[in-house]
RODO-2510 file (C-alpha; in nm, 4 decimals, decimal comma):
residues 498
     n   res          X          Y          Z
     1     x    15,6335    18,6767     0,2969
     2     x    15,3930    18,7235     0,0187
     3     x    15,1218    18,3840    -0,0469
     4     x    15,0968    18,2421    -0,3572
     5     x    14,7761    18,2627    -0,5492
     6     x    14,5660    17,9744    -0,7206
     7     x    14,5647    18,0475    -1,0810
     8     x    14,2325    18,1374    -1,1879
     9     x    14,1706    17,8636    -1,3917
    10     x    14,0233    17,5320    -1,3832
    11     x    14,0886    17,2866    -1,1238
    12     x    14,0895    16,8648    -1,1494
    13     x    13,9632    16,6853    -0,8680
    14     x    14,0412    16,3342    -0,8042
    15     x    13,7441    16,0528    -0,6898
    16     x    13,8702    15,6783    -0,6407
    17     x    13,4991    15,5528    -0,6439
    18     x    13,4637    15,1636    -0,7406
    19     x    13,8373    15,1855    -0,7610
    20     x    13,7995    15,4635    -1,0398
    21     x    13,9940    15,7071    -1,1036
    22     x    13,7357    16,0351    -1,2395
    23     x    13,8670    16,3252    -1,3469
    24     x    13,6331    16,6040    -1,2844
    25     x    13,7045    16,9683    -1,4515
    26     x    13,5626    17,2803    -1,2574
    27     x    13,5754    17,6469    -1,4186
    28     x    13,5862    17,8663    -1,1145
    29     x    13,5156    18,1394    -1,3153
    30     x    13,1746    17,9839    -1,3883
    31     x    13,0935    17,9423    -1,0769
    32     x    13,0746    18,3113    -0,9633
    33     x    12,7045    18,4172    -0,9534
    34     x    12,5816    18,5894    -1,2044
    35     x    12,4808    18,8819    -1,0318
    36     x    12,8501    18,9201    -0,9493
    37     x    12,9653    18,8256    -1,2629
    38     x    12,7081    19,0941    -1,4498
    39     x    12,8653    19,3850    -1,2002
    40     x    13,2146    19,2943    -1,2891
    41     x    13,1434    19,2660    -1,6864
    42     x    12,9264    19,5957    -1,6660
    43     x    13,3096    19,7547    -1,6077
    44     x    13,4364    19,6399    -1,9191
    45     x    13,5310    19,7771    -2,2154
    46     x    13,2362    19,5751    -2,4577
    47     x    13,4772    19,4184    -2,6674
    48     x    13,6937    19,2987    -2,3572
    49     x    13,3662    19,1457    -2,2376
    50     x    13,2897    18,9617    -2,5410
    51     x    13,6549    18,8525    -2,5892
    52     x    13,6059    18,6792    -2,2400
    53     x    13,2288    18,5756    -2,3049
    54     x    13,3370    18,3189    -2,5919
    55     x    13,4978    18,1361    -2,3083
    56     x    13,1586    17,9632    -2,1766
    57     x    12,7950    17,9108    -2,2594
    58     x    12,7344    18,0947    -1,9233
    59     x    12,9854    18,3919    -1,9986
    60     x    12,7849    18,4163    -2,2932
    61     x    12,4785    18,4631    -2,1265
    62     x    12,6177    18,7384    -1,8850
    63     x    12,6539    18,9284    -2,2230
    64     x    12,3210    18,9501    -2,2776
    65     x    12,2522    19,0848    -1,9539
    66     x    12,5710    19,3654    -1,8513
    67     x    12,3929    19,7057    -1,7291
    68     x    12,6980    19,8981    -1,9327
    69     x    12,7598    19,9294    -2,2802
    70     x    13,1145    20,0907    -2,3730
    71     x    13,1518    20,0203    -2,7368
    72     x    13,4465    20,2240    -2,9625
    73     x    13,5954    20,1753    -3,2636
    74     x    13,9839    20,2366    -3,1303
    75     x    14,1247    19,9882    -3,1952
    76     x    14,0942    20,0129    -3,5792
    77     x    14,2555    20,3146    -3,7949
    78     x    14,0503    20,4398    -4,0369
    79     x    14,2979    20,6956    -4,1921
    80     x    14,5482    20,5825    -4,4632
    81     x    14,8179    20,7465    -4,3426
    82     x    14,8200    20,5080    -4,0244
    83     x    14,7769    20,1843    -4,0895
    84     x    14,7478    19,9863    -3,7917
    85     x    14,4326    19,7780    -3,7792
    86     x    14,3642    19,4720    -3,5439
    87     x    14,3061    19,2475    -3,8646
    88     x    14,1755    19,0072    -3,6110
    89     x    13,8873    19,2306    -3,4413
    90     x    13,5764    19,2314    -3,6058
    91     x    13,3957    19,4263    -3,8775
    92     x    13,3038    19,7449    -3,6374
    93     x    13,0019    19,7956    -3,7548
    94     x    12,8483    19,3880    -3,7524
    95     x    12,9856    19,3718    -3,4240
    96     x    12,7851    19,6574    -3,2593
    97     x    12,4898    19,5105    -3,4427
    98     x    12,5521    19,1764    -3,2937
    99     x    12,6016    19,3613    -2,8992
   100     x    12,2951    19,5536    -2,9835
   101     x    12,0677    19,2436    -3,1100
   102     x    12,2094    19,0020    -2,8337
   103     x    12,1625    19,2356    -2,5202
   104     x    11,8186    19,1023    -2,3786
   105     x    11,8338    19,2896    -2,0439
   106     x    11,5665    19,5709    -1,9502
   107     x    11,7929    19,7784    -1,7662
   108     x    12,0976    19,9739    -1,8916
   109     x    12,2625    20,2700    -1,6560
   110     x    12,5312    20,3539    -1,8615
   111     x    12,5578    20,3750    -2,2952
   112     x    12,9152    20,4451    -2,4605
   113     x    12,9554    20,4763    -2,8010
   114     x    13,2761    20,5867    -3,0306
   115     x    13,2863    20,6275    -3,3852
   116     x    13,5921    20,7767    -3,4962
   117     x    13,7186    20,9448    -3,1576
   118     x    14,0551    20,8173    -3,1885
   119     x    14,1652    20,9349    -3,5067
   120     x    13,9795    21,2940    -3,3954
   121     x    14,2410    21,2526    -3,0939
   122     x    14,5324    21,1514    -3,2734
   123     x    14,5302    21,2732    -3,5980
   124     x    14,3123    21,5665    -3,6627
   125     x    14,6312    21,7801    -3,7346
   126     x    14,7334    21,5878    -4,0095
   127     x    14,4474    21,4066    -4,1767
   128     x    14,1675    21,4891    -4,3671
   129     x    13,7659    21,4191    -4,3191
   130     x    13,8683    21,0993    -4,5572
   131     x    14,0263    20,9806    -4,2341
   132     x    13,7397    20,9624    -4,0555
   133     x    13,4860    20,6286    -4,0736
   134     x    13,2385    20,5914    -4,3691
   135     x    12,9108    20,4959    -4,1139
   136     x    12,6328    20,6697    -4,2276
   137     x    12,4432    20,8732    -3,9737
   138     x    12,1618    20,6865    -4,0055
   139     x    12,2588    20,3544    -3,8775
   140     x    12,4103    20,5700    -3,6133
   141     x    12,1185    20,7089    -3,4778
   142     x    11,9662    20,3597    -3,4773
   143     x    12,2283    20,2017    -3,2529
   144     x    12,2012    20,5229    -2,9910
   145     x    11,8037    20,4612    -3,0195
   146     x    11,7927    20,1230    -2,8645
   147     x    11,9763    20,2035    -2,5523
   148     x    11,7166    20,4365    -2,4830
   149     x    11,4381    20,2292    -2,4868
   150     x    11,5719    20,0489    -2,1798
   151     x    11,4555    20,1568    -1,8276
   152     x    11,7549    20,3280    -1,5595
   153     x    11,9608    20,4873    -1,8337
   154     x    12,1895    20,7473    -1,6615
   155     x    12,4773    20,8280    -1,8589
   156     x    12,4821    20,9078    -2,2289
   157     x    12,8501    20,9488    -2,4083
   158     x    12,8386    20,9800    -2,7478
   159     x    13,2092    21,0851    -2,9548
   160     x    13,0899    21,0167    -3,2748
   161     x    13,2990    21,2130    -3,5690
   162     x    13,1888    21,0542    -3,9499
   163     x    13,2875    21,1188    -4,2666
   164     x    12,9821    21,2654    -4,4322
   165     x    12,7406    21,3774    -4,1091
   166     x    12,5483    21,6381    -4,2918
   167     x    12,2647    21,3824    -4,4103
   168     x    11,9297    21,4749    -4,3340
   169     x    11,9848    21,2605    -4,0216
   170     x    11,9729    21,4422    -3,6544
   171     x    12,0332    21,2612    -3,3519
   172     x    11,7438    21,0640    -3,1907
   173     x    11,4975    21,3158    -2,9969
   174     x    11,5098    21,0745    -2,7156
   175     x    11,7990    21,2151    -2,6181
   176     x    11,7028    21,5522    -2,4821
   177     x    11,4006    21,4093    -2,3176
   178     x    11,5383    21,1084    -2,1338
   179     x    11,3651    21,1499    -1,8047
   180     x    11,6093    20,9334    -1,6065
   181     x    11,9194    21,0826    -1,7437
   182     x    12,1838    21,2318    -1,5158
   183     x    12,5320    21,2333    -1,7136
   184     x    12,4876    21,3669    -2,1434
   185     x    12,8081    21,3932    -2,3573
   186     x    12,8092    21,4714    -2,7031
   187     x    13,1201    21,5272    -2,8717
   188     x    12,9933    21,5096    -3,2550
   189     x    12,9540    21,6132    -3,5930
   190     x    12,6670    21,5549    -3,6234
   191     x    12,3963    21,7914    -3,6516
   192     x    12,1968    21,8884    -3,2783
   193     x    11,9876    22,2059    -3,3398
   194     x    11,7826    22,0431    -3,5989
   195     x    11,6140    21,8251    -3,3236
   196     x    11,2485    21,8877    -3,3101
   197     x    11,0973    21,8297    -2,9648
   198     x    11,1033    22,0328    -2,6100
   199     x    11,3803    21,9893    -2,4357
   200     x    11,3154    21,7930    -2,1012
   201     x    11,5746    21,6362    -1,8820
   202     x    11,4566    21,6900    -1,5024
   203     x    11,7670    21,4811    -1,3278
   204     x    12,0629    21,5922    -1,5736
   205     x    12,3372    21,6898    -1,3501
   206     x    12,6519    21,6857    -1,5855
   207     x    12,6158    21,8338    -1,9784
   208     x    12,9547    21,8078    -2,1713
   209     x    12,8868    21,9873    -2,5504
   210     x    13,1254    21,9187    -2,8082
   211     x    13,0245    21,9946    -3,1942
   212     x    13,1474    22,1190    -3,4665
   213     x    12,8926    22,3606    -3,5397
   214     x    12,4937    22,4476    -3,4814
   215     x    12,3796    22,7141    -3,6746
   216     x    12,0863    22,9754    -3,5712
   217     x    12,1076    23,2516    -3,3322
   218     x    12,2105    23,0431    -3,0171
   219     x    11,8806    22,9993    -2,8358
   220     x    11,9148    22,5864    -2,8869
   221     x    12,2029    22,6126    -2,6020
   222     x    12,0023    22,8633    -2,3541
   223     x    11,6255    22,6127    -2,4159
   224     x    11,9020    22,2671    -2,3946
   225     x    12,0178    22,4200    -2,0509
   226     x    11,6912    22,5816    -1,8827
   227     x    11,5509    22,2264    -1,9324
   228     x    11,7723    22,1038    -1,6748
   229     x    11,6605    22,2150    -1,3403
   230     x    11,9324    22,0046    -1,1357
   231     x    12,2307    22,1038    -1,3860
   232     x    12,5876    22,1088    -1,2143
   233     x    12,8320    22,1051    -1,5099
   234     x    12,7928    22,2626    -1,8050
   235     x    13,0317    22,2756    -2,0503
   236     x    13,0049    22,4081    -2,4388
   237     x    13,2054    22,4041    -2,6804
   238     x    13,0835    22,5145    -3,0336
   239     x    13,1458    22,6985    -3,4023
   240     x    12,8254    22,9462    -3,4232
   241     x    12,7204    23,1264    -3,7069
   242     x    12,6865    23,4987    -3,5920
   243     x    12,5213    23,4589    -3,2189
   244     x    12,2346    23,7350    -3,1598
   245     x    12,2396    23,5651    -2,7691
   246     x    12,3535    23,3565    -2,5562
   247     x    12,1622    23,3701    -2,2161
   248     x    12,2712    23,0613    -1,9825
   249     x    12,0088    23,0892    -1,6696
   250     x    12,0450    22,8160    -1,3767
   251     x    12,0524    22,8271    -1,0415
   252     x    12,1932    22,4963    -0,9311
   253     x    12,5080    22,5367    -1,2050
   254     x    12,8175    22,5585    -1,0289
   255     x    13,1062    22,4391    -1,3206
   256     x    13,0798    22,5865    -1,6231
   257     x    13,3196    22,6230    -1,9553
   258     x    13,2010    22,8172    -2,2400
   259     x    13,4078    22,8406    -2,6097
   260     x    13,2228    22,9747    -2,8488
   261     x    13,4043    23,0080    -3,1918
   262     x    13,2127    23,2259    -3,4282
   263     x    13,2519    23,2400    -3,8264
   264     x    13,4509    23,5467    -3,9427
   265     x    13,5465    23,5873    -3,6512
   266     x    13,2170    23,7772    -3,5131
   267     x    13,0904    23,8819    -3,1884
   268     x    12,7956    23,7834    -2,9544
   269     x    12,5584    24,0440    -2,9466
   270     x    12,4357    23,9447    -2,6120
   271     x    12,5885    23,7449    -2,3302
   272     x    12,3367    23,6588    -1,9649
   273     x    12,4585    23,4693    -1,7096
   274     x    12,2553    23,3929    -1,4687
   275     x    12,4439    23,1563    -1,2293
   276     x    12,4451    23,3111    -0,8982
   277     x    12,5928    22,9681    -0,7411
   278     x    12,8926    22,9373    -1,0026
   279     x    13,1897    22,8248    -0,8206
   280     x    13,3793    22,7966    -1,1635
   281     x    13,3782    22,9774    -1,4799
   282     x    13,6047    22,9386    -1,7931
   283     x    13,4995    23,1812    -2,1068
   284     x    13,6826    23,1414    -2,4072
   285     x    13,5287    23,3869    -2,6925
   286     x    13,5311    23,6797    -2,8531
   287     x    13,4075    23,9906    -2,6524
   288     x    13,0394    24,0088    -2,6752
   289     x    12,8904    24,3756    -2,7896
   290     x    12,6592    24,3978    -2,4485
   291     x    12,6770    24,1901    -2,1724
   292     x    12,4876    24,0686    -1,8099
   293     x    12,6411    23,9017    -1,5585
   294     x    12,4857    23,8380    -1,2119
   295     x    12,6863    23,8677    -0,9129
   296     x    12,8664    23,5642    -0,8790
   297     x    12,9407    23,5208    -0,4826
   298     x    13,0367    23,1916    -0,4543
   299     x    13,2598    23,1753    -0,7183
   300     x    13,6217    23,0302    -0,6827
   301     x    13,8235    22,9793    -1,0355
   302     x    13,7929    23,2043    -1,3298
   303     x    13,9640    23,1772    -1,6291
   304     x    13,8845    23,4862    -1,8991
   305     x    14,0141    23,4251    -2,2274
   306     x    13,9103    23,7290    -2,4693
   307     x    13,9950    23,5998    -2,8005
   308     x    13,9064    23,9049    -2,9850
   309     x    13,7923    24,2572    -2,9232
   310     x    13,4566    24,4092    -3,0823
   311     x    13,5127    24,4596    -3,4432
   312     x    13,3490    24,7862    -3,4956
   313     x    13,3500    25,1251    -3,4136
   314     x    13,3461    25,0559    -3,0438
   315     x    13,6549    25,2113    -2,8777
   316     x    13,9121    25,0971    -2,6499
   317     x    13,7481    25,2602    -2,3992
   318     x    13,4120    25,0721    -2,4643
   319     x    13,5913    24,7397    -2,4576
   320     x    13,7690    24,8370    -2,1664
   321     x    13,4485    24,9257    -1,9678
   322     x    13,3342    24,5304    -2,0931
   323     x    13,6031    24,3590    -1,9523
   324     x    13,5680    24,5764    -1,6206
   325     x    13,2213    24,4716    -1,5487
   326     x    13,3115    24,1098    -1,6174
   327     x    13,5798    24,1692    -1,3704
   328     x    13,3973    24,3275    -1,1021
   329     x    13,1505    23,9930    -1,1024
   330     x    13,4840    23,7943    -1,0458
   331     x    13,5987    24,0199    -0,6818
   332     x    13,5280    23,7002    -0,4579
   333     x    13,7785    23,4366    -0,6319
   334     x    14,1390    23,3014    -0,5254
   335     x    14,1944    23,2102    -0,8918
   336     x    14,2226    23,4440    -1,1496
   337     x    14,3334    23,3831    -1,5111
   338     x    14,3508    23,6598    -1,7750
   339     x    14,4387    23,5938    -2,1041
   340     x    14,4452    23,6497    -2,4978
   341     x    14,3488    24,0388    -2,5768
   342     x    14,2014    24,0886    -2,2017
   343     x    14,4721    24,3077    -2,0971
   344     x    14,5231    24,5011    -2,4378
   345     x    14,2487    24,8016    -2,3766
   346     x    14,3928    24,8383    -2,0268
   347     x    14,6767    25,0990    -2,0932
   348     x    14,5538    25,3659    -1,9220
   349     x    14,6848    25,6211    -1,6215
   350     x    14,4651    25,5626    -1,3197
   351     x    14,4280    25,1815    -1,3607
   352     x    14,4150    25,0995    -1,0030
   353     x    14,1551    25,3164    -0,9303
   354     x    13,9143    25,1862    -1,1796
   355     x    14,0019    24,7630    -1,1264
   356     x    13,7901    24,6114    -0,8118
   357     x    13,9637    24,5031    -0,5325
   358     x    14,0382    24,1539    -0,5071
   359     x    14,0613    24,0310    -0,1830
   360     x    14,0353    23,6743    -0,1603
   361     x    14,2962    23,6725    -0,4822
   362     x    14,6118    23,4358    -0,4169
   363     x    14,6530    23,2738    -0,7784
   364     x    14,7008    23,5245    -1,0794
   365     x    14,7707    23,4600    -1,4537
   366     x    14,8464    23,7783    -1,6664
   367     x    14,8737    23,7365    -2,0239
   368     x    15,0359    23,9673    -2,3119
   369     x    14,8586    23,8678    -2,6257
   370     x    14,8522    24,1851    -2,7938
   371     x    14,9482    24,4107    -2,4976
   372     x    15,3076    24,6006    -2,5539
   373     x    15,3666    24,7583    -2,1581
   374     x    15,3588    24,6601    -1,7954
   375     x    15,3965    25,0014    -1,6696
   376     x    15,0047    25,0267    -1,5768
   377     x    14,8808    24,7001    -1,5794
   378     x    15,1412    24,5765    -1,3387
   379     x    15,0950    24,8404    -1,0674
   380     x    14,7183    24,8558    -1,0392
   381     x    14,6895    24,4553    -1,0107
   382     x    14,9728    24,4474    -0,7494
   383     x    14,8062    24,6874    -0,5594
   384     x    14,4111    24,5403    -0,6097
   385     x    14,5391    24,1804    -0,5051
   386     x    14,6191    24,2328    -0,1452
   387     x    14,7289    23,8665    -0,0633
   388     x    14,8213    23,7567    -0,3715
   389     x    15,0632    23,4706    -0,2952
   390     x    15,1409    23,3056    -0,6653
   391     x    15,1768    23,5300    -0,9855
   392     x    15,2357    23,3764    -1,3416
   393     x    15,3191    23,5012    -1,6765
   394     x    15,1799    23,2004    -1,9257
   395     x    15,2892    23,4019    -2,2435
   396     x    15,5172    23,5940    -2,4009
   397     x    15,6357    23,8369    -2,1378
   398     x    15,7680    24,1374    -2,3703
   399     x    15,6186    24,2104    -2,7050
   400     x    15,7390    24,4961    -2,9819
   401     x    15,6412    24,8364    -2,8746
   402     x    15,6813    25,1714    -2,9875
   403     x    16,0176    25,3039    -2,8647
   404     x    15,8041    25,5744    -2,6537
   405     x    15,6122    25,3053    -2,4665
   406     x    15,9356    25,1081    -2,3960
   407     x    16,1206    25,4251    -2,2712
   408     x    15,7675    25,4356    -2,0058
   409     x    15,8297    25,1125    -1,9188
   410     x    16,1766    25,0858    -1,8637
   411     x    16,1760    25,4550    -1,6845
   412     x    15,8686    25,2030    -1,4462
   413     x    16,1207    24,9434    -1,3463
   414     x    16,3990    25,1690    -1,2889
   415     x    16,2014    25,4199    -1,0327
   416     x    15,9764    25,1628    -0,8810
   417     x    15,7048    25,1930    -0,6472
   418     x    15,6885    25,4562    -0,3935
   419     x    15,4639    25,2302    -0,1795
   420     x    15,5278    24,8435    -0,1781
   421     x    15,1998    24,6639    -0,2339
   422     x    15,1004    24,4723     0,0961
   423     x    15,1015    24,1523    -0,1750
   424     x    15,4410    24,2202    -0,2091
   425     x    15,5157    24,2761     0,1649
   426     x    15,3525    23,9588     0,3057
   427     x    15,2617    23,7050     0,0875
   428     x    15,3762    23,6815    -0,2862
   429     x    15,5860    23,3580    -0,2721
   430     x    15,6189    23,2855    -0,6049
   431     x    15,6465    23,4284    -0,9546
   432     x    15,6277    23,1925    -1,3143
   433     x    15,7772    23,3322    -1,6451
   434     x    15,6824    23,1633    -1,9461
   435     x    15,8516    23,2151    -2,2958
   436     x    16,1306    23,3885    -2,1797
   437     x    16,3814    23,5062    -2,3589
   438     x    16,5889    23,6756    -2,1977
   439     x    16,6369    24,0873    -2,3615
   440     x    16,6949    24,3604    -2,1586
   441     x    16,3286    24,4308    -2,1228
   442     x    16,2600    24,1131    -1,9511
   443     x    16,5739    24,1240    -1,7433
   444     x    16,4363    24,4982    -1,6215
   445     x    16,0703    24,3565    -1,5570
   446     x    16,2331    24,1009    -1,3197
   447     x    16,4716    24,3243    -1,1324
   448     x    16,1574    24,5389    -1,0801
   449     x    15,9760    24,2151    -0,9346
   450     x    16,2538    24,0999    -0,7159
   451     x    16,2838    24,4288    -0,5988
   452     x    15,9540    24,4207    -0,4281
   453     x    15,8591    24,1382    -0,3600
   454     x    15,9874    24,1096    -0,0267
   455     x    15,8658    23,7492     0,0694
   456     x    15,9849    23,5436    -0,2583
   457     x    16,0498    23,2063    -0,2112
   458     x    16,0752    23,0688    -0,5744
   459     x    16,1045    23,2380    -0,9337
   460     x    16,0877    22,9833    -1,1853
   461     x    16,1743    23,0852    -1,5753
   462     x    16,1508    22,8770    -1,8812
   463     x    16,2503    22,9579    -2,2005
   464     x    16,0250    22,8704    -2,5808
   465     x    16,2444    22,8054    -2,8822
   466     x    16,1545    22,9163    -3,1825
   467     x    15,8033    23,0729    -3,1085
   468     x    15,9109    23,4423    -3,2324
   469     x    16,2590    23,3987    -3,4530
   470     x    16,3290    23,8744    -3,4064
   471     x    16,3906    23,7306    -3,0217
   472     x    16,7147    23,5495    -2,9941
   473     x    16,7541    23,2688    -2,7560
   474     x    17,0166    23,3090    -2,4822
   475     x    17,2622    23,0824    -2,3379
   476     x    17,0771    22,8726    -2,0505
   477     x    17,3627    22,8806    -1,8043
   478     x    17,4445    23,2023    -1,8682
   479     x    17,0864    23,3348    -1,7720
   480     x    17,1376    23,2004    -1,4793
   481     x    17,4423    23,3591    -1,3725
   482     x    17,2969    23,6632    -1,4932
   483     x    16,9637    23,6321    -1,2978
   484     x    17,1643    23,5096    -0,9586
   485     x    17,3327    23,8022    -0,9838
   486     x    17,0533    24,0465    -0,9859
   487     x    16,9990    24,1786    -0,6578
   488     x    16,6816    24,0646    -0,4386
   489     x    16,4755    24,1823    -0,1316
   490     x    16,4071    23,8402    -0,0178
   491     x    16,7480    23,6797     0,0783
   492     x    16,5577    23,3532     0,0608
   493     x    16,4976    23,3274    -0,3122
   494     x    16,5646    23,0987    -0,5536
   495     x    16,5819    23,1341    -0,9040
   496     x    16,5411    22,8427    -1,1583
   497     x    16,5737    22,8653    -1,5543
   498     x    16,3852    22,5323    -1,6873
***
């Protein structure tokens, strides 16, 4: 039997002194101390914490003191579009002003500030820079300055996205030489590389790098992260103007996503990593001209996502020899992802023999973007993933080909393998097809896969409407019947269309 709780509230007591009834009121709330009360404010939202302040003198007081500031304007739309502003909260910008002024304490661990990072979440698909907040940079940088004049600051989020960032204003130096900071993210607009001081941040553990462009030739990135000697997790995410380098050296990294998004769509000239702890690496770019990648041992999860090949008068071959040596740094993992145009050079006789062995590899994603034929590809990484137990198709799974190619592929399925792969003989327990539709190209790829893989548990299938309009959509249930009725080396199979 549950027991009912006191409300939270106040409380009368009764006292019949001198034949006198006195009521006396107590706030219970009031009476926490305020150390207690400061550590339970501190994990507020700011404006939660005021809201609740207002109630007391010595609420009010506990303001002044909270070792967390988490201040955002998300509660009010900015866009005119979508109208849905809390009439009844505050002007944004006096009430930071007022938090700022009235915060008295000397220590502050953790500073959160958003300006505009709700309507960059929920409407950046359909609004324009008009949508964003009219604060001028300025005033920006003068509210981030303040919380970095107090002692024990740790963690620095900033998600500030402004109408007009571009003026003249940088963030605050401070910043990148905050000698007791261990947590910086920046997801802005504002401009980063135009900071002038040397980069110093000797306990940073966690950098997250969100903005919307830095211009140069990359080296503000490679001095940001070699001044950060305990640095964990690194991610970047950036437009660059054409990059002559990007060279990311630390020994105690061991997360680390990198998109680079270059104008006209360019290439690096120069990728370095230098990471020889890395346990986890996600690249998202275009392929970079030359390349040098350590031997990354400990690593665990990759995820390779070549956006675009060279654009030049490199060949195939070239790009293919690129994507090999990143591949050969990758042999240790038991999470492999492969996607956009990382497959497309890779149609080649002899395939297996030039892809590393992957022994540790039980997690596979293969994607098609821009790659016609499984003929080759399919083969060589059956055979170079020895225990591969999980193997997923996140794309479109047949593409238009030449009516040669298809004939190679199709003559594939039908003939098989002459040796089954040992993946295929102990351990692949389950395949993923994404965007299927269902055309007698796909329907030959899986007989070939349920052909030999002799341990499959589970082959799941879902289907993408619309995506490309020359591939018509088939029946649901009657892909179904048709799959059940394919015939299968494992008698233990299932087969699910979602």
């Amino acid at each position: 039997m549950d027991m009912p709780l006191n409300p939270c509230t106040t409380s009368i007591l009764h006292d019949n002194t001198d034949s006198k009834r006195l009521l006396r009121v107590v706030d219970r709330l009031s009476n926490i101390p305020d150390e207690v009360l400061i550590r339970i404010m501190s994990l507020l939202p700011t404006k939660d914490v005021a809201a609740t302040c207002v109630l007391s003198k010595k609420l009010m007081r506990v303001l002044c003191l909270i070792t967390t500031l988490d201040i955002d304007d998300s509660p009010i739309s900015h866009c005119v579009h979508f109208p849905n502003k809390i009439h009844k909260f505050p002007s944004f910008v006096t009430f930071v002003n007022n938090v700022l002024q009235a915060h008295r304490s000397q220590y502050l661990t953790r500073f959160s500030l958003g300006v505009g990072s709700d309507m960059l979440r929920r409407y950046i698909y359909r609004c324009t820079k008009h949508c964003l907040p009219d604060v001028k940079p300025v005033l920006i940088c003068s509210w981030i300055s303040l919380p970095l004049t107090c002692c024990g600051l740790k963690e620095l989020d900033l998600c500030i996205h402004v109408r007009e960032p571009d003026d003249g204003h940088p963030l605050p130096p401070e910043i990148f030489t905050c000698q007791t900071l261990e947590v910086l993210k920046l997801d802005v607009n504002l401009p980063v590389d135009r900071v002038s001081t040397t980069f110093h941040l000797p306990l940073l553990k966690l950098l997250h790098l969100r903005v919307s462009h830095i211009y140069g030739d990359g080296s503000f990135v490679s001095s940001l992260v070699s001044s950060c000697p305990l640095l964990e997790d690194l991610m970047v995410e950036a437009l660059l103007d054409h990059v002559q380098s990007i060279i990311i050296s630390s020994p105690s990294l061991r997360i680390f996503l990198l998109k680079i998004y270059t104008v006209e769509c360019d290439n690096t000239d120069f990728l370095c990593l230098d990471t020889p702890n890395l346990e986890y690496l996600h690249y998202n770019s275009n392929l970079a001209v030359q390349q040098s990648i350590t031997n990354m041992d400990r690593l665990i999860q990759a995820s390779i996502n070549i956006c675009d090949l060279i654009r030049s008068a490199h060949s195939y071959q070239d790009c293919r020899q690129q994507i090999l040596g990143i591949m050969r740094c990758l042999t240790n993992v038991d999470n492999l992802k492969l996607l956009g145009s990382c497959l497309k050079p890779f149609n080649v006789d002899g395939l297996k023999d030039q892809l590393p062995m992957f022994r540790n590899l039980k997690y596979l994603e293969l994607g098609n973007r821009g790659y016609n034929c499984w003929e080759r590809v399919l083969e060589a990484f059956l055979i170079c993933s020895p225990v591969l137990e999980t193997l997923v198709f996140p794309e479109l799974l047949i593409e238009r080909a030449a009516e040669q190619r298809v004939h190679l592929e199709q003559q594939f399925c039908k003939r098989g393998l002459a040796i089954v792969p040992p993946c295929c003989k102990f351990h692949l327990r389950r395949i993923v097809i994404k965007n299927f539709y269902g055309n007698e190209r796909e329907i030959g790829l899986i007989q070939f896969l349920l052909k030999h893989a002799l341990v499959l548990e589970e082959l799941l299938i879902s289907q993408f409407e619309g995506l490309y309009p020359h591939f018509p959509i088939v029946d649901k249930v009657e892909l179904q019947r048709t799959l059940q009725n394919l015939p299968r080396a494992s008698l233990t199979c299932s087969i699910q269309v979602l």
